[in-house]
N, C-alpha and C positions, 0 to 999 in steps of 0.2 A: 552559518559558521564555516563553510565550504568557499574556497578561493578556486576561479577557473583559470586552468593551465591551458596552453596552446601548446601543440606538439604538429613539428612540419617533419615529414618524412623524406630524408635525403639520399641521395647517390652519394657515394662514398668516393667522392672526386675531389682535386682540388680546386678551391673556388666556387666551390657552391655553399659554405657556410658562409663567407664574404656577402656571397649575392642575398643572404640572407637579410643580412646586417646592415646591406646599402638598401633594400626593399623597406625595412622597418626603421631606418634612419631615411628616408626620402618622405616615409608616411607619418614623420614626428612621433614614432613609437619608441618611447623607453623601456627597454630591459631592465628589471629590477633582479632577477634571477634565471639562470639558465641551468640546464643538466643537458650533456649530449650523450647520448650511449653509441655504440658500434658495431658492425660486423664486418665482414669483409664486402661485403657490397652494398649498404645503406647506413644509414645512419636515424636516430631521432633524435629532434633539437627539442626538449621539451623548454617553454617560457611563460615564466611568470612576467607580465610588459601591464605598463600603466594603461591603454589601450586595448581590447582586446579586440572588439569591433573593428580598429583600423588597421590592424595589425590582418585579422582571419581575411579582411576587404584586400588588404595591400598583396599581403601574399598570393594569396586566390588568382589576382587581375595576372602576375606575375608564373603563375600557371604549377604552384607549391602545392601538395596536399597536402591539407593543414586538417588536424582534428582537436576537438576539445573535451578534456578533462579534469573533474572537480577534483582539487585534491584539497586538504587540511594546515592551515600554519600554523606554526607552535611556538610558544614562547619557550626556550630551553634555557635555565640557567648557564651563565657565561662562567662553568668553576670544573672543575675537576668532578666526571661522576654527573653532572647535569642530564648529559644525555642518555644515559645510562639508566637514571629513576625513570624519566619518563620511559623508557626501550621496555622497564623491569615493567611499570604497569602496563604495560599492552599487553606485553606476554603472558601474565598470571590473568589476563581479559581473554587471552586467547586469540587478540588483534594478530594478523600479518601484516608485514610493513612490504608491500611491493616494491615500493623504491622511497626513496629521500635524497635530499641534497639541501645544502645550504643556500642558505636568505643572504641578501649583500649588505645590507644593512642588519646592526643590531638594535633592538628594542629599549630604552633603558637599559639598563645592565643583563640583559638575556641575548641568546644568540634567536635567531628565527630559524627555525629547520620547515620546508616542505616536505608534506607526507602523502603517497597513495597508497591505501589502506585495500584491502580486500573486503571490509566490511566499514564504511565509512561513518554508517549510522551509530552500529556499533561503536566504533575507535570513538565519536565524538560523545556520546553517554558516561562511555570512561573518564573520557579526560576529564569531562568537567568532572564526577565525583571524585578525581582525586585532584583538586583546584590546581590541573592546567591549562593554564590562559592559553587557548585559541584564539588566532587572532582574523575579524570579520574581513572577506575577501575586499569591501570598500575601503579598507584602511589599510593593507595590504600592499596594494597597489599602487600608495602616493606617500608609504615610507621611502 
């Protein structure tokens, strides 16, 4: 139930997210979701890509450090308050939410959020007993 994320560690320049972009569109790698964070000298591109194999290969040759990490998909009702219930059962689980950001595509009628969890084993025990659909990292991938 665990989707792997790819996260390239960047210099905080212009034109090194580009160079990203033309690496993983040269290698026929799809972005299905990205999150970038920042500081004053780096950056991470963290991505969810239909590839990951040729994406960790393309980058690498291209001389990126690239690491990977499992995070969690979620189906979130697409309504007012959706993300909210699921936020509410982590928290009375005692789950932390290191980070999230949004899925680019919707599910049926739910939104996709990715999540890295501090305790993942945990987060995913929860979810399913209170029926939320996680969604399997092969399927994930070629929404």
């Amino acid at each position: 139930m665990r989707a792997e994320q790819i996260s390239i560690f960047l210099e905080n320049k212009s034109g090194r997210l580009a160079e990203v972009t033309k690496t993983l569109s040269e290698a026929e790698v799809n972005i299905r979701a990205l999150s970038l964070a920042d500081t004053s000298d780096f950056g991470v591109l963290r991505l969810i890509v239909d590839n990951n194999e040729a994406a960790n290969q393309a980058l690498k040759e291209k001389g990126f450090t690239v690491g990977k990490t499992n995070v969690v998909a979620v189906e979130v009702p697409d309504e007012p308050g959706g993300l909210h219930k699921i936020l509410g059962v982590l928290d009375a689980g005692g789950i932390n939410v290191e980070y999230m950001y949004a899925f680019v595509q919707q599910s049926g009628s739910n939104a996709v959020m990715i999540f890295r969890f501090d305790n993942t084993d945990d987060a995913l025990k929860l979810l399913g007993e209170n029926g939320v659909t996680v969604i399997e990292g092969s399927r994930l991938y070629t929404l």
